[in-house]
C-alpha positions as CSV (number, residue, x, y, z in Angstrom):
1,X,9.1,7.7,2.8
2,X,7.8,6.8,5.8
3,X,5.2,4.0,6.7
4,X,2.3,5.8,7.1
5,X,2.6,7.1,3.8
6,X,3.3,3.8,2.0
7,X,0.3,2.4,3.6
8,X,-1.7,5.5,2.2
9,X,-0.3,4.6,-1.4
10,X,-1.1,1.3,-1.2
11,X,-4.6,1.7,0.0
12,X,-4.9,3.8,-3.3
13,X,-3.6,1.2,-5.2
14,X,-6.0,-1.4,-4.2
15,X,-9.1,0.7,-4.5
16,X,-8.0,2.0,-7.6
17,X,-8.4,-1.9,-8.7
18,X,-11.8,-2.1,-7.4
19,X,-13.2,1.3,-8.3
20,X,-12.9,3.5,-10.9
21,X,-12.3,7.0,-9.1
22,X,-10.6,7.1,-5.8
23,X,-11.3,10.1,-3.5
24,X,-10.2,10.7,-0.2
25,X,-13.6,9.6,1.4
26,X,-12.8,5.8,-0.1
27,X,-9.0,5.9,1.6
28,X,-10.8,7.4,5.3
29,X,-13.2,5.0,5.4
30,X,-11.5,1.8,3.9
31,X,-8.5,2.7,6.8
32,X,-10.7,4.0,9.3
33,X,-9.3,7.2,9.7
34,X,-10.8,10.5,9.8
35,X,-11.7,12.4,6.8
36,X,-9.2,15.4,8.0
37,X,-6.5,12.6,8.9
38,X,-6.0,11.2,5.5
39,X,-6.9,15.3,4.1
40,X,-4.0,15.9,5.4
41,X,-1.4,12.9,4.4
42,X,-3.4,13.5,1.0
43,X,-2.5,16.7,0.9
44,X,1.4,15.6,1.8
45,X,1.6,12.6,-0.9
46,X,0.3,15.6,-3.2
47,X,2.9,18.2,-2.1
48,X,5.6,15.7,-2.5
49,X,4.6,14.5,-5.5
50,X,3.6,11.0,-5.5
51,X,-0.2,11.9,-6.1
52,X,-2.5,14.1,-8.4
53,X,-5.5,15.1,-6.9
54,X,-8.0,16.7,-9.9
55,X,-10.9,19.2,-9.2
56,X,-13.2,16.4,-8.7
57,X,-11.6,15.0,-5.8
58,X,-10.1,12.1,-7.9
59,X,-6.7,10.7,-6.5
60,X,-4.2,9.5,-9.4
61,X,-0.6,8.0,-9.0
62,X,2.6,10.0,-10.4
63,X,5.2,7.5,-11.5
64,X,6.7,7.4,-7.9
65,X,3.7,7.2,-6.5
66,X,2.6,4.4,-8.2
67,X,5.7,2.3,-7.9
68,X,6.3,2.7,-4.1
69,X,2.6,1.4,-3.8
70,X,3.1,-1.5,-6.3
71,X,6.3,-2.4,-4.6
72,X,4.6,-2.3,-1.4
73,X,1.5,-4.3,-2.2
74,X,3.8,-6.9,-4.3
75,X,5.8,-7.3,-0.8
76,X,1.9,-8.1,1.2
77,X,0.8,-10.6,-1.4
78,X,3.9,-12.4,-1.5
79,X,4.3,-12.1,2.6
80,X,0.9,-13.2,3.3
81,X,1.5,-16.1,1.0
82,X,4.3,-17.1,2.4
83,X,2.7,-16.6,6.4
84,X,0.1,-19.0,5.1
85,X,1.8,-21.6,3.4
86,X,3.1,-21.9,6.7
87,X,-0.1,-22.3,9.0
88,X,-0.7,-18.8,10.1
89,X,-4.2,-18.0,10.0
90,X,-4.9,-15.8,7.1
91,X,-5.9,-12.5,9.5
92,X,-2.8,-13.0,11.5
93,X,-0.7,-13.2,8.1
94,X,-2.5,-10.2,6.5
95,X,-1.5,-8.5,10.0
96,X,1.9,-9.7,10.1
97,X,2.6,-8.8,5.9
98,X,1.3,-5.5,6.5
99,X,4.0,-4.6,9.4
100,X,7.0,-6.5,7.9
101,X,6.3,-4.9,4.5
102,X,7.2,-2.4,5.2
103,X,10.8,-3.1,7.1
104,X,11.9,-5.2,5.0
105,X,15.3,-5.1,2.9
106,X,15.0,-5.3,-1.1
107,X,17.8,-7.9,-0.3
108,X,16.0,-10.1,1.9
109,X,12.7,-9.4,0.4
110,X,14.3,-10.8,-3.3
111,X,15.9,-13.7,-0.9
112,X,12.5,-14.9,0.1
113,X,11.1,-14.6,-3.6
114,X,13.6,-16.6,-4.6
115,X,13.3,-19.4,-2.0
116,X,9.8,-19.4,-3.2
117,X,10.9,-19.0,-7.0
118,X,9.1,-16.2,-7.8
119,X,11.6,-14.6,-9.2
């Protein structure tokens, strides 16, 4: 999967925690993207099956979905800790967890929960 579309799955997942229907209208405007921009990567997360999208306009995970998100927004919490803990302002860390995130090995990823023994 590429980037783009983890960051679409994890956008989901975090305003699936603070609402309790996410549409397409929530993603656009909480990434500030156009509505037919994030249509359209809807419409490919659907096709490729990660997402459900009902008659409503309500977004829900499929098992894949839902754990490339979690293991996504698991890697920006524990980044952005980690960025902070070591002065980084928390923007700059949020900024920084949210490119490396994604490039990150499982390998080094586990590596750096383990230094921090969160494993």
């Amino acid at each position: 999967m590429r980037e783009s579309g983890e960051m679409y799955l994890e956008t989901i997942l975090i305003l699936e925690s603070e609402k309790n229907a996410v549409r397409s209208i929530d993603v656009a405007e909480r990434m500030g993207f156009s509505k037919p921009s994030v249509s359209r990567a809807i419409g490919k997360l659907k096709a490729d099956g990660y997402i459900l999208v009902d008659a409503d306009g309500h977004i829900s995970f499929l098992p894949e979905g839902r754990a490339i998100a979690e293991k996504i927004y698991e890697r920006h919490v524990v980044l952005s800790s980690l960025l902070v803990s070591l002065g980084v302002d928390e923007k700059t860390a949020h900024d920084d967890a949210c490119r490396i995130e994604h490039v990150i090995s499982d390998e080094t990823f586990n590596a750096v929960k383990k230094s921090l023994n969160m494993l």
